[in-house]
N, CA and C atoms as an extended XYZ file, in Angstrom:
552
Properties=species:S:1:pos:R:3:atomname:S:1:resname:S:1:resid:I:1 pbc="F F F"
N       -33.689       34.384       22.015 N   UNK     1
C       -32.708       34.476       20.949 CA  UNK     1
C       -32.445       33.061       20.422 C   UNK     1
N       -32.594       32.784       19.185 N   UNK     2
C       -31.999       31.472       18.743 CA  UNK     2
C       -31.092       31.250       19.195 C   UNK     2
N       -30.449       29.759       19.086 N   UNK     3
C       -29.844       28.926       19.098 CA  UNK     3
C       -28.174       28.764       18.218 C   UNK     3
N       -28.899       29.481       17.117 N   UNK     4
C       -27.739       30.063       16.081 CA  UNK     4
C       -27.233       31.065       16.320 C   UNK     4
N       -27.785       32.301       16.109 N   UNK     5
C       -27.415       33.907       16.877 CA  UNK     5
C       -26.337       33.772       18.165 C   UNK     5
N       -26.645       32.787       18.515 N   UNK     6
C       -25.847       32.834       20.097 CA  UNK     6
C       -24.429       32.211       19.893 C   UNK     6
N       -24.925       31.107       18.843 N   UNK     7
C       -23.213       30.459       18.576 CA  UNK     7
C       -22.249       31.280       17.864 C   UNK     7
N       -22.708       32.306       16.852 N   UNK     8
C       -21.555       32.685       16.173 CA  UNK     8
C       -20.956       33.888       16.748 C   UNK     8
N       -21.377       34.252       18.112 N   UNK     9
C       -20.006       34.834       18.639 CA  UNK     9
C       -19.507       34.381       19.698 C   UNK     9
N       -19.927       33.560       19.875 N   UNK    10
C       -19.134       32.127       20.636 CA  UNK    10
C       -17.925       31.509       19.795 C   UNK    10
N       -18.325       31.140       18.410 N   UNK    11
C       -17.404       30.752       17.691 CA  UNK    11
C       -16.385       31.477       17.107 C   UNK    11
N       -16.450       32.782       16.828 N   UNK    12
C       -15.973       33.636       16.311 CA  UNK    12
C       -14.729       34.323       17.870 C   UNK    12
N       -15.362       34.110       18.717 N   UNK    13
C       -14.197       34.624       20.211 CA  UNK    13
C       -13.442       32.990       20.179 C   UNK    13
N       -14.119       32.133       20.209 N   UNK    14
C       -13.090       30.703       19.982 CA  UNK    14
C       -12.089       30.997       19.197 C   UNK    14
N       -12.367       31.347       18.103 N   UNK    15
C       -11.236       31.034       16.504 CA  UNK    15
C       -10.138       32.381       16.901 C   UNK    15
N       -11.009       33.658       17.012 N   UNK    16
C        -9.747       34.761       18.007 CA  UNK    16
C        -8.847       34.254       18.604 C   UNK    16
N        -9.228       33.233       19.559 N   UNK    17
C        -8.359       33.004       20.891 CA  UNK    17
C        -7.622       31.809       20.553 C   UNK    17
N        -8.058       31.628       19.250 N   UNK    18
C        -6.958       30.051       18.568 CA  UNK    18
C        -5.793       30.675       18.015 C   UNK    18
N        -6.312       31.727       17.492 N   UNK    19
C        -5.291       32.212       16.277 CA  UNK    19
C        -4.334       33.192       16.984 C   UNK    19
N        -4.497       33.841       18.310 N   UNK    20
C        -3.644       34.606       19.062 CA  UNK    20
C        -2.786       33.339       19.760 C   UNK    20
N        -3.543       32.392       20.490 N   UNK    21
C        -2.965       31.870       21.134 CA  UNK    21
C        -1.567       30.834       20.249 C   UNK    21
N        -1.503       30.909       18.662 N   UNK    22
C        -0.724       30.153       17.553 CA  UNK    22
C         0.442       30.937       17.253 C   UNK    22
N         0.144       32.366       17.680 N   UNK    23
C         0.773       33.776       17.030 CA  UNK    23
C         1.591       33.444       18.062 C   UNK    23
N         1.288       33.796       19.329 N   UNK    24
C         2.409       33.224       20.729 CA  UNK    24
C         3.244       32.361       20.795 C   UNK    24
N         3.119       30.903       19.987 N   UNK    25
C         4.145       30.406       20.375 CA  UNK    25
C         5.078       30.125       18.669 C   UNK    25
N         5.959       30.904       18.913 N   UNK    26
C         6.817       30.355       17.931 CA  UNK    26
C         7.629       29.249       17.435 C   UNK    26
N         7.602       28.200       16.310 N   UNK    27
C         8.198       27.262       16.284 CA  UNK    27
C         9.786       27.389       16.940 C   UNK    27
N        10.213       26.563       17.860 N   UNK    28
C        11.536       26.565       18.251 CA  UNK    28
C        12.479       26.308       17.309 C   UNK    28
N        13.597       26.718       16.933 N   UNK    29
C        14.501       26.649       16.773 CA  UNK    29
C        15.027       24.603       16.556 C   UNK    29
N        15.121       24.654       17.660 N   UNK    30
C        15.577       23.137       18.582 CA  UNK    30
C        14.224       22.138       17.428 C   UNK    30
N        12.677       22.555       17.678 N   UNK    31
C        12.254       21.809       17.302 CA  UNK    31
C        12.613       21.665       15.636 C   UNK    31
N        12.629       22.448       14.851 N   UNK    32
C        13.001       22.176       13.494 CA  UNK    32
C        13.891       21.498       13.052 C   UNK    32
N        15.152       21.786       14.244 N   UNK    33
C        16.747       20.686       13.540 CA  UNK    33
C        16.457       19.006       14.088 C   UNK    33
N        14.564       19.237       14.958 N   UNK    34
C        14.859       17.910       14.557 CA  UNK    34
C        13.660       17.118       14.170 C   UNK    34
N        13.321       17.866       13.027 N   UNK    35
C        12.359       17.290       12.334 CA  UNK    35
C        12.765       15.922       10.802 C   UNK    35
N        11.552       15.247       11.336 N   UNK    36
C        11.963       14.179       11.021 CA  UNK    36
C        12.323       13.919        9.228 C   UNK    36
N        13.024       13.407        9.071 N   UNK    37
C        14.118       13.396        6.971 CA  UNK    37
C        12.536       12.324        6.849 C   UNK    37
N        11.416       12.769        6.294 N   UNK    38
C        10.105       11.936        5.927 CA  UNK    38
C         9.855       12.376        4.676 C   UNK    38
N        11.066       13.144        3.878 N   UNK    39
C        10.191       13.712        2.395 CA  UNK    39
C        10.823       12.621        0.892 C   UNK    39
N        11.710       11.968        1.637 N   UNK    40
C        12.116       11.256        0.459 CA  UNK    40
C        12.781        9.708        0.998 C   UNK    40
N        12.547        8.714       -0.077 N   UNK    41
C        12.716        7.038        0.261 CA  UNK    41
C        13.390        6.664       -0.547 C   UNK    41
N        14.345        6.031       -0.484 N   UNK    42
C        15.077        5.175       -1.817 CA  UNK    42
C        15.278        3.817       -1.731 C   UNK    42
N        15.020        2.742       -2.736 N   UNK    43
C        15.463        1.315       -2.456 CA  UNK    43
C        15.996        0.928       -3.365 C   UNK    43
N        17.402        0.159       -2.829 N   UNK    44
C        18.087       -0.506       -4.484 CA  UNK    44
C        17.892       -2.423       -4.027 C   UNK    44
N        17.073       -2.910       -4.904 N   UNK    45
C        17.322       -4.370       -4.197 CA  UNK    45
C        18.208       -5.450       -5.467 C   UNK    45
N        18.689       -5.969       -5.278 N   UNK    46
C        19.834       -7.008       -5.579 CA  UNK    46
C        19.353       -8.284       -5.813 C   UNK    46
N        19.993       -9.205       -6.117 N   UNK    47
C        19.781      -10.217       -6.424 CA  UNK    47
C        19.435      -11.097       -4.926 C   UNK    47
N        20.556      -10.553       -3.604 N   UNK    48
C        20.469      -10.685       -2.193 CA  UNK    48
C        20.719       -9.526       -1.118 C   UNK    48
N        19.930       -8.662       -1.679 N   UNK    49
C        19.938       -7.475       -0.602 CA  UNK    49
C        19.491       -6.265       -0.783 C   UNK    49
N        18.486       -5.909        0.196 N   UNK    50
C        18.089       -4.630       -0.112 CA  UNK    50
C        18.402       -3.698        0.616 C   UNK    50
N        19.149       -2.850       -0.206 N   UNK    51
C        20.023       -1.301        0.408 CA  UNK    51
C        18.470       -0.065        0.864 C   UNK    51
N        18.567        0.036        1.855 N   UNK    52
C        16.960        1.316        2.087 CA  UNK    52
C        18.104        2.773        2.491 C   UNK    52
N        17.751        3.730        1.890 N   UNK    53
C        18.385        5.024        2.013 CA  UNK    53
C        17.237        5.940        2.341 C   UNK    53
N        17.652        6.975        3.389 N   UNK    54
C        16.674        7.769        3.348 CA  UNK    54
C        17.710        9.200        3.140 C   UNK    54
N        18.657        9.393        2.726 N   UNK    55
C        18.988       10.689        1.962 CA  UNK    55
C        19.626       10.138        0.578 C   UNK    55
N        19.429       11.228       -0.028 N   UNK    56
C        19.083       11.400       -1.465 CA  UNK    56
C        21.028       11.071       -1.783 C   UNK    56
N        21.770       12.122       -1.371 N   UNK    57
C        23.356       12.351       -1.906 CA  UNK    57
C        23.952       10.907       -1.105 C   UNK    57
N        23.659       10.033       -0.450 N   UNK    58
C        24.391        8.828        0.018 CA  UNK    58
C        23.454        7.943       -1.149 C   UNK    58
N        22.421        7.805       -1.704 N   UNK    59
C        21.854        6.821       -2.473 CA  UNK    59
C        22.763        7.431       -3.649 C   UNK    59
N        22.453        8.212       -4.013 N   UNK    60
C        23.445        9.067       -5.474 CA  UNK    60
C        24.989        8.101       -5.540 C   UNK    60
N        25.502        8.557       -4.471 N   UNK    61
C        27.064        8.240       -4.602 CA  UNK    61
C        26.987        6.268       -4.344 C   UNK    61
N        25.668        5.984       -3.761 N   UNK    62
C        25.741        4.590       -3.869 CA  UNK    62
C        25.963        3.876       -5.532 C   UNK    62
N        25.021        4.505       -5.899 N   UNK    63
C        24.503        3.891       -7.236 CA  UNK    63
C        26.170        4.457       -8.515 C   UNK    63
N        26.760        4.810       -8.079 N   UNK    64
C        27.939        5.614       -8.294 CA  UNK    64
C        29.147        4.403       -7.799 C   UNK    64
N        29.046        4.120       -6.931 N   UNK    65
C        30.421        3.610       -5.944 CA  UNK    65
C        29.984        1.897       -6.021 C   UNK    65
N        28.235        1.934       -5.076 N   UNK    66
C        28.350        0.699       -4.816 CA  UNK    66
C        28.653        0.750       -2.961 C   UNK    66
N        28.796        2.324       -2.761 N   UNK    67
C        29.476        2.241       -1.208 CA  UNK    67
C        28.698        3.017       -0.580 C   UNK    67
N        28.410        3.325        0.621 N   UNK    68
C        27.779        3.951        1.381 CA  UNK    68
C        28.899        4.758        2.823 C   UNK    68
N        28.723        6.141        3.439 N   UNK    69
C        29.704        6.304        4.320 CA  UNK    69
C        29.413        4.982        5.661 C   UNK    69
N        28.017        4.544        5.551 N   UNK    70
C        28.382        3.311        7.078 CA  UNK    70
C        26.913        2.615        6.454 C   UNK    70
N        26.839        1.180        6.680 N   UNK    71
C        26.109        0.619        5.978 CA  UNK    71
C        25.706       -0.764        7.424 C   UNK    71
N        24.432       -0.798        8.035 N   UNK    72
C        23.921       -1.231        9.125 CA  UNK    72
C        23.328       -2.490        8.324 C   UNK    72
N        23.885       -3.816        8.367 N   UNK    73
C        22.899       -4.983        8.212 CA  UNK    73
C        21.820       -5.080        9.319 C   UNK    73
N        20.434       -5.178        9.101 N   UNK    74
C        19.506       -5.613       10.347 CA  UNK    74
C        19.727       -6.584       10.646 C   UNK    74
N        20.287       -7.555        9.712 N   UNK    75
C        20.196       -9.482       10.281 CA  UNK    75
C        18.837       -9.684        9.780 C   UNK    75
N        18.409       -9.394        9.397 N   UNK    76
C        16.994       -9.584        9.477 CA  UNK    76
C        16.886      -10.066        7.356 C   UNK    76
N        15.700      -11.213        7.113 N   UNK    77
C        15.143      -10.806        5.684 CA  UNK    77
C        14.331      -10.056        5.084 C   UNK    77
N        14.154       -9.629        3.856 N   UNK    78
C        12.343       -9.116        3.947 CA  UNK    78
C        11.685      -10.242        3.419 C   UNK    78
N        10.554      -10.281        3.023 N   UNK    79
C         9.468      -11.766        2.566 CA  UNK    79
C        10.161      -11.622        0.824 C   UNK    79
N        10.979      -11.528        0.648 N   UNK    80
C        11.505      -11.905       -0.618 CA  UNK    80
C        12.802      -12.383       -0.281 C   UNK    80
N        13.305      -12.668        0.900 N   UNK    81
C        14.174      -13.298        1.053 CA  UNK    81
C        15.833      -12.411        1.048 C   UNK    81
N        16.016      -11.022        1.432 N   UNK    82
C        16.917      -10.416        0.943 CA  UNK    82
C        17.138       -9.689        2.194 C   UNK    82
N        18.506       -9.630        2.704 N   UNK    83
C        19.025       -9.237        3.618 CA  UNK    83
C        18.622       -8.074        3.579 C   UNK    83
N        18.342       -7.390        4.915 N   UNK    84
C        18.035       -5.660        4.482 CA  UNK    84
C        19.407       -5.048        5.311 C   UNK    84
N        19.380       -3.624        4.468 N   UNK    85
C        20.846       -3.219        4.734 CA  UNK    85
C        20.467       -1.667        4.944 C   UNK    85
N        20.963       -1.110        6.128 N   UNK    86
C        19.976        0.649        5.672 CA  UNK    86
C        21.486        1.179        5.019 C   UNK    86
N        21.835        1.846        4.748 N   UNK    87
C        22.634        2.669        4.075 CA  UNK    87
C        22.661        3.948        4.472 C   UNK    87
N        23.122        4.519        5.403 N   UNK    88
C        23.653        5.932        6.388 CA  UNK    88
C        24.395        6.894        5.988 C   UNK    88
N        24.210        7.819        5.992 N   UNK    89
C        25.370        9.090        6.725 CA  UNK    89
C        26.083        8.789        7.029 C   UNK    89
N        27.281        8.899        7.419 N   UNK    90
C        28.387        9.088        8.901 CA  UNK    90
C        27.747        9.310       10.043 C   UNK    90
N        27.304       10.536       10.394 N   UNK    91
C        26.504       10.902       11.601 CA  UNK    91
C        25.337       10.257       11.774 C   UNK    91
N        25.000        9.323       10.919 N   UNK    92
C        23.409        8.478       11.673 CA  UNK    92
C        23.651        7.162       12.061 C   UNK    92
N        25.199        6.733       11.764 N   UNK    93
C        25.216        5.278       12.706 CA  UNK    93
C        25.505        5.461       13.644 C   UNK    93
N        25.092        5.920       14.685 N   UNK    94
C        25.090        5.732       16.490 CA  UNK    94
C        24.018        5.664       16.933 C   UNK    94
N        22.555        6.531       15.880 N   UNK    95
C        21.128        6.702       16.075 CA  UNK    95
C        20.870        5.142       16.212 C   UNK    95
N        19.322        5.383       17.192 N   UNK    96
C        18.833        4.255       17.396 CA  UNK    96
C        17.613        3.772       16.350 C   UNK    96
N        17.127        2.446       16.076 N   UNK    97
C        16.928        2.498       14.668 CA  UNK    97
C        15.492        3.266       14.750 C   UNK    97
N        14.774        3.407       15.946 N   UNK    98
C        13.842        4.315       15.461 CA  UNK    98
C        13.924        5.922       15.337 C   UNK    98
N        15.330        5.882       15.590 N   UNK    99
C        15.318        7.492       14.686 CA  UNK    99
C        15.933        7.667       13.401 C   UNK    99
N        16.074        6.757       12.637 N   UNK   100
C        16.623        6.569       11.339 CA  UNK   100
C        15.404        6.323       10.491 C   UNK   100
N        15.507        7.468        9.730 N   UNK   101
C        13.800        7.535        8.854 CA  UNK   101
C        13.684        6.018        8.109 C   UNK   101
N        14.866        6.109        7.369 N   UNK   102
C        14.802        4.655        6.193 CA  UNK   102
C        14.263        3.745        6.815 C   UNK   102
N        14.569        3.647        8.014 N   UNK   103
C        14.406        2.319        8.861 CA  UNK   103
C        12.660        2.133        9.345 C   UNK   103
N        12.268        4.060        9.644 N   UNK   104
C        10.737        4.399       10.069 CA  UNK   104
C         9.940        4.034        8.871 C   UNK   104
N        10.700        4.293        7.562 N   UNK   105
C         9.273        3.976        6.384 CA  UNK   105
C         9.177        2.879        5.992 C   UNK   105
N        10.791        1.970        6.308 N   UNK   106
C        10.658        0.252        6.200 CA  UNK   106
C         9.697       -0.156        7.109 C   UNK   106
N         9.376        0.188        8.130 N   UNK   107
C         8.237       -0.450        9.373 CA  UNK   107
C         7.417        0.392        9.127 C   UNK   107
N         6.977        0.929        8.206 N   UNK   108
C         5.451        1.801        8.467 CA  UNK   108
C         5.298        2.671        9.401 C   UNK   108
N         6.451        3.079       10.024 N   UNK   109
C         6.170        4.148       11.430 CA  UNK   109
C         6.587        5.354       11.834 C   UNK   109
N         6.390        6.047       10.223 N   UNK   110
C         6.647        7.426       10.102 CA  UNK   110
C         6.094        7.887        9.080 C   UNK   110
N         5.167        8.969        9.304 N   UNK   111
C         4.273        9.739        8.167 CA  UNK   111
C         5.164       10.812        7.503 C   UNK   111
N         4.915       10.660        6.229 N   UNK   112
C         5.569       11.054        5.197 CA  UNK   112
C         5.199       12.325        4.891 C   UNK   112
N         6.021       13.021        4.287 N   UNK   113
C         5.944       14.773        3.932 CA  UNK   113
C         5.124       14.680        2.771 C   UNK   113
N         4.930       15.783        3.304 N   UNK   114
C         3.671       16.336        1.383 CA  UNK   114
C         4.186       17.669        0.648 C   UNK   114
N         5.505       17.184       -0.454 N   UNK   115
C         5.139       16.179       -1.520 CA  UNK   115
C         6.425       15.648       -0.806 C   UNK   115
N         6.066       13.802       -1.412 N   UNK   116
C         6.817       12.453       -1.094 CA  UNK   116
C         7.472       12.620       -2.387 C   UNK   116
N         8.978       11.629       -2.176 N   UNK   117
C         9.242       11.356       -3.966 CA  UNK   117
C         9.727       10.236       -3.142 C   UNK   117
N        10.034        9.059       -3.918 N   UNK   118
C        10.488        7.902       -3.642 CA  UNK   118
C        11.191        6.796       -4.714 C   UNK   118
N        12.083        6.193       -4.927 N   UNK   119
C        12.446        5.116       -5.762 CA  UNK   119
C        12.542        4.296       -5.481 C   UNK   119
N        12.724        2.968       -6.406 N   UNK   120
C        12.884        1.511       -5.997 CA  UNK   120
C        13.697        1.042       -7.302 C   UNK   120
N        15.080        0.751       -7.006 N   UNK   121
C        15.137       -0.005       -8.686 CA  UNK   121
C        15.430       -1.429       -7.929 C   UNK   121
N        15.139       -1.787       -9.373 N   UNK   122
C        15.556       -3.527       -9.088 CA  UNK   122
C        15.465       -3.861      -10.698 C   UNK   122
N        16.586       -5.045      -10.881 N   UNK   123
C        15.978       -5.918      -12.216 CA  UNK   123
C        15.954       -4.939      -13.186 C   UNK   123
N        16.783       -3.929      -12.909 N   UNK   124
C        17.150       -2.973      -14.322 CA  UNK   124
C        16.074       -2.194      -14.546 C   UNK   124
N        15.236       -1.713      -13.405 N   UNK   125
C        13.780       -1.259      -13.415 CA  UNK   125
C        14.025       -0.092      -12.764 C   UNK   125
N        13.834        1.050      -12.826 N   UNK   126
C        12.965        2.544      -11.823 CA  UNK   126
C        12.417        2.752      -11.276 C   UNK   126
N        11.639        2.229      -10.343 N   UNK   127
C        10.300        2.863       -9.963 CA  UNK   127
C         9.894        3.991       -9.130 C   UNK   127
N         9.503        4.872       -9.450 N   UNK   128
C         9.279        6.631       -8.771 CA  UNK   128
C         7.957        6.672       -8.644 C   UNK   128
N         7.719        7.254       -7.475 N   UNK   129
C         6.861        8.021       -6.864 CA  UNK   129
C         6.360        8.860       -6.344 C   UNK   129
N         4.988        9.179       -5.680 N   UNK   130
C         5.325       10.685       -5.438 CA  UNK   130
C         4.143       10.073       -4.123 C   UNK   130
N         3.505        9.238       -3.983 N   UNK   131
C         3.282        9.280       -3.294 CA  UNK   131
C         3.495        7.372       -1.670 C   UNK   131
N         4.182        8.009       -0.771 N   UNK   132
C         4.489        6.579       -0.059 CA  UNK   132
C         3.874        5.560        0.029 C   UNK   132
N         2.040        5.286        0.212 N   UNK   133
C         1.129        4.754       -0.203 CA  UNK   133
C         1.492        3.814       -0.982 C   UNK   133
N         1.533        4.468       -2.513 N   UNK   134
C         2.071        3.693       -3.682 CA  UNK   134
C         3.494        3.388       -3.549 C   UNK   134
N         4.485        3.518       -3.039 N   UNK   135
C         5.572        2.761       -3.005 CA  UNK   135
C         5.177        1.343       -2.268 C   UNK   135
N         4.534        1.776       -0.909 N   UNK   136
C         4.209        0.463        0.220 CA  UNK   136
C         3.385       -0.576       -0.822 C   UNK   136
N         2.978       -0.034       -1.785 N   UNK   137
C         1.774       -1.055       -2.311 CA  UNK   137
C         2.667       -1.464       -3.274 C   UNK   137
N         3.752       -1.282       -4.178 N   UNK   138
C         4.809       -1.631       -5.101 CA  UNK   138
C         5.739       -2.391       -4.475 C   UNK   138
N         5.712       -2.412       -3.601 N   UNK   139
C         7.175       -3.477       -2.564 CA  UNK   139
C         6.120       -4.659       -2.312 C   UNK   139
N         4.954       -4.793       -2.280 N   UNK   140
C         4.361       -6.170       -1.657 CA  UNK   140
C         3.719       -6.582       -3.075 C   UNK   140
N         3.334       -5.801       -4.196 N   UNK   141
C         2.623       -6.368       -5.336 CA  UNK   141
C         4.238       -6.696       -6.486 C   UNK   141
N         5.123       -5.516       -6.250 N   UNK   142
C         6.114       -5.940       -7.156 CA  UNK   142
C         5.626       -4.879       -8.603 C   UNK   142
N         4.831       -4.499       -8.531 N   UNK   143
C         4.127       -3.541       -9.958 CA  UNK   143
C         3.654       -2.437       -8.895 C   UNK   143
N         3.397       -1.008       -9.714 N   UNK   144
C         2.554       -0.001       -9.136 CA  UNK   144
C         1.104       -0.880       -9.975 C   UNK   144
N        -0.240       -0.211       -8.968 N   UNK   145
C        -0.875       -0.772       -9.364 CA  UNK   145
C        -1.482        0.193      -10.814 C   UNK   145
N        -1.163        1.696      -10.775 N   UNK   146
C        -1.620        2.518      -12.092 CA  UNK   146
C         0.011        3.126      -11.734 C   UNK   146
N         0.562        3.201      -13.212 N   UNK   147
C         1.485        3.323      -13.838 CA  UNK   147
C         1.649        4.064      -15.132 C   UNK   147
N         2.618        4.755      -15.111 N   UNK   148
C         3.300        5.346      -16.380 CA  UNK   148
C         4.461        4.746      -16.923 C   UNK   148
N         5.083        3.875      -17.926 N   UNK   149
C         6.428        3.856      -18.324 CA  UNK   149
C         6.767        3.889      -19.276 C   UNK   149
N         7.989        4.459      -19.322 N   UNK   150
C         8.736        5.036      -20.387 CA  UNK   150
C        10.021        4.317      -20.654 C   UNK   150
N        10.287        3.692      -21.469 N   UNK   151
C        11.155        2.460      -22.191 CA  UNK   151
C        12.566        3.735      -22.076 C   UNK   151
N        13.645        3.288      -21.688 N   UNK   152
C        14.865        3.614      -22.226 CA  UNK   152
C        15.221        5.361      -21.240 C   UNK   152
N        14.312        5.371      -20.538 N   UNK   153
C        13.921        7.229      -20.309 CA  UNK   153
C        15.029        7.279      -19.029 C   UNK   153
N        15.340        6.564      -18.440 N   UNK   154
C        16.778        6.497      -17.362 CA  UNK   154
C        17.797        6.807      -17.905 C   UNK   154
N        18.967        6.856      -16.456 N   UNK   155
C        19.969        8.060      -16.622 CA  UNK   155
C        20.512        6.749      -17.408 C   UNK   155
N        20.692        5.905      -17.227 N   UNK   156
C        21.602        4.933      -18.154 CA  UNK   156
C        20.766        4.018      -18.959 C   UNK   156
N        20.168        4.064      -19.654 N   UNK   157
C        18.894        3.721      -20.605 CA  UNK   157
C        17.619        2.396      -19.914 C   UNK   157
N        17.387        2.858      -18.466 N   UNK   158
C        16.722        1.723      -18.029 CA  UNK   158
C        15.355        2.056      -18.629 C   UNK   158
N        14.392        0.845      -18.278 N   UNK   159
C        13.011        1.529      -18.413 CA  UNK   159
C        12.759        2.196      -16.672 C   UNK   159
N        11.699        3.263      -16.719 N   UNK   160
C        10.967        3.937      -15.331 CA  UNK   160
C         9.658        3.694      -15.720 C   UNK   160
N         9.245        3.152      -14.493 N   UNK   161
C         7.782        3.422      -14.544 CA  UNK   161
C         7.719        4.325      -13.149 C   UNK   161
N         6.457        5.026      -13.643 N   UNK   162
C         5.946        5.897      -12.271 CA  UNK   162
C         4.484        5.818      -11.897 C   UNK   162
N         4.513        5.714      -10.636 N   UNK   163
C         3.697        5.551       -9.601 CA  UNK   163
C         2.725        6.809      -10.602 C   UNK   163
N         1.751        6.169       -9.992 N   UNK   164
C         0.448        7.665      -10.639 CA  UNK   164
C        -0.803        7.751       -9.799 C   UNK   164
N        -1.988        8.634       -9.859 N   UNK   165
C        -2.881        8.236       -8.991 CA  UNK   165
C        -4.124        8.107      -10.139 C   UNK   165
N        -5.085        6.984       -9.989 N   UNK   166
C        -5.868        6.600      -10.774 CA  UNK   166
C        -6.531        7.882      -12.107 C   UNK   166
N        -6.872        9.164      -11.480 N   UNK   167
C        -7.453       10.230      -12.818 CA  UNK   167
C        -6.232       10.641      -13.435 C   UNK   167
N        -4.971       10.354      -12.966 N   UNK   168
C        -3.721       11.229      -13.871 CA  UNK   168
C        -3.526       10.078      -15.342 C   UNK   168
N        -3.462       11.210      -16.112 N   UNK   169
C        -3.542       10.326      -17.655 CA  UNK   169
C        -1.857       10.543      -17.598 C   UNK   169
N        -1.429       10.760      -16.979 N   UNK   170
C         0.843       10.909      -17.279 CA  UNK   170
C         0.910       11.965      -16.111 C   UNK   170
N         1.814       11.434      -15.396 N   UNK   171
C         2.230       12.079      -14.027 CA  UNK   171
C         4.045       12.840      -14.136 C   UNK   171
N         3.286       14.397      -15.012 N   UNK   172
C         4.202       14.966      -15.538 CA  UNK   172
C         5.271       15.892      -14.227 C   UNK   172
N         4.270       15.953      -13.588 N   UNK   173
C         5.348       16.685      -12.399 CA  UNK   173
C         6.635       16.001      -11.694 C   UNK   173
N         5.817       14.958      -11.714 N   UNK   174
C         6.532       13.918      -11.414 CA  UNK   174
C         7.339       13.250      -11.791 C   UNK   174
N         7.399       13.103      -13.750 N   UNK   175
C         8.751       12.998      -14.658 CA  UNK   175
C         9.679       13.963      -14.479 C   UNK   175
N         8.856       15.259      -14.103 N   UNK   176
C        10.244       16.322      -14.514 CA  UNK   176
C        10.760       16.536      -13.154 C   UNK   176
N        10.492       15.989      -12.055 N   UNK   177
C        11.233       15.548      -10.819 CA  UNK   177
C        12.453       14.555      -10.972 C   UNK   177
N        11.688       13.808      -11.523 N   UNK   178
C        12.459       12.774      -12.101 CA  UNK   178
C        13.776       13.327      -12.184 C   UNK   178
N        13.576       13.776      -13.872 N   UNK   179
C        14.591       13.807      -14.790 CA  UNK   179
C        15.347       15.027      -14.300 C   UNK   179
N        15.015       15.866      -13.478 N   UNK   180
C        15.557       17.079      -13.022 CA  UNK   180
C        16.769       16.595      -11.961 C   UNK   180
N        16.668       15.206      -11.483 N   UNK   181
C        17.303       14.672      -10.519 CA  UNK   181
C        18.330       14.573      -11.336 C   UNK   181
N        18.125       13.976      -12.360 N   UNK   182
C        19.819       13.032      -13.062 CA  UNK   182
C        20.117       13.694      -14.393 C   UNK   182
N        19.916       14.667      -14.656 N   UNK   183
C        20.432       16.085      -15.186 CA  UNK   183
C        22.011       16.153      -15.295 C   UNK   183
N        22.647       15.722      -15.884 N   UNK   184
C        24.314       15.615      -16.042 CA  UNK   184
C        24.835       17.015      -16.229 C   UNK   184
């Protein structure tokens, strides 16, 4: 008997015994409440300080106030010289900093959800994304390297540019993410 003939019900009782054995265990409960906040990034940087948020309604009411419910200096600079500051919850200043996402995507040491959205303003600028990649590569170049922007298209007439991936001629899903955010 060939060589082939023999594998595909070898392979075929494998993939059975994958797919029963997946059916058995059900995601826990426990494990979901503590899956990791990896679907969204925010950065506001300053003239001397960069605020990193990793939920969406504490960056909102930042950019609003100026305040955060608990706000962690690292002590630390980034290579532009700017104090970094994470910007919290209530309930996430006691966490240790490697369970504080903002803090995991500032060090590179947390893989990001699919789909990512992300911002950066600075210098009266927007910058959105969709994918973390291109944010990491916009914090060390200072530009996305392929870009969309739109003059005046912010909630308070800034310019946005958006992150894009090289074949997208306008990264429309991704505007109307955008603009779906700051919707008055």
């Amino acid at each position: 008997m060939p060589l082939r003939s023999m594998l595909k019900p070898v392979v075929l009782a494998l993939l059975a015994a994958s797919i029963s054995a997946c059916s058995q265990h059900p995601v826990s409960p426990a494990k979901s409440a503590a899956a990791p906040n990896n679907d969204d990034w925010y950065q506001v940087r300053t003239d001397n300080e960069l605020y990193v948020f990793d939920d969406y309604q504490v960056f909102r009411d930042f950019l609003a106030t100026g305040k955060a419910p608990y706000l962690k200096d690292l002590e630390q600079k980034d290579k532009y010289g700017q104090a970094v500051i994470l910007a919290l919850r209530a309930e996430d200043q006691g966490k240790p900093l490697e369970q504080i996402a903002a803090y995991q995507f500032l060090t590179v040491s947390l893989v990001p959800a699919f789909p990512f959205y992300g911002e950066i303003r600075q210098d009266g600028v927007i910058y959105v994304f969709q994918r973390y990649g291109d944010m990491i590569d916009t914090i060390s170049l200072r530009e996305p390297i392929f870009r969309h922007t739109e003059i005046g298209s912010g909630p308070n007439g800034e310019r946005v540019v958006y992150g894009m991936i090289k074949e997208e001629s306008k990264p429309l899903a991704l505007i109307e993410k955008f603009q779906a955010k700051y919707k008055r």
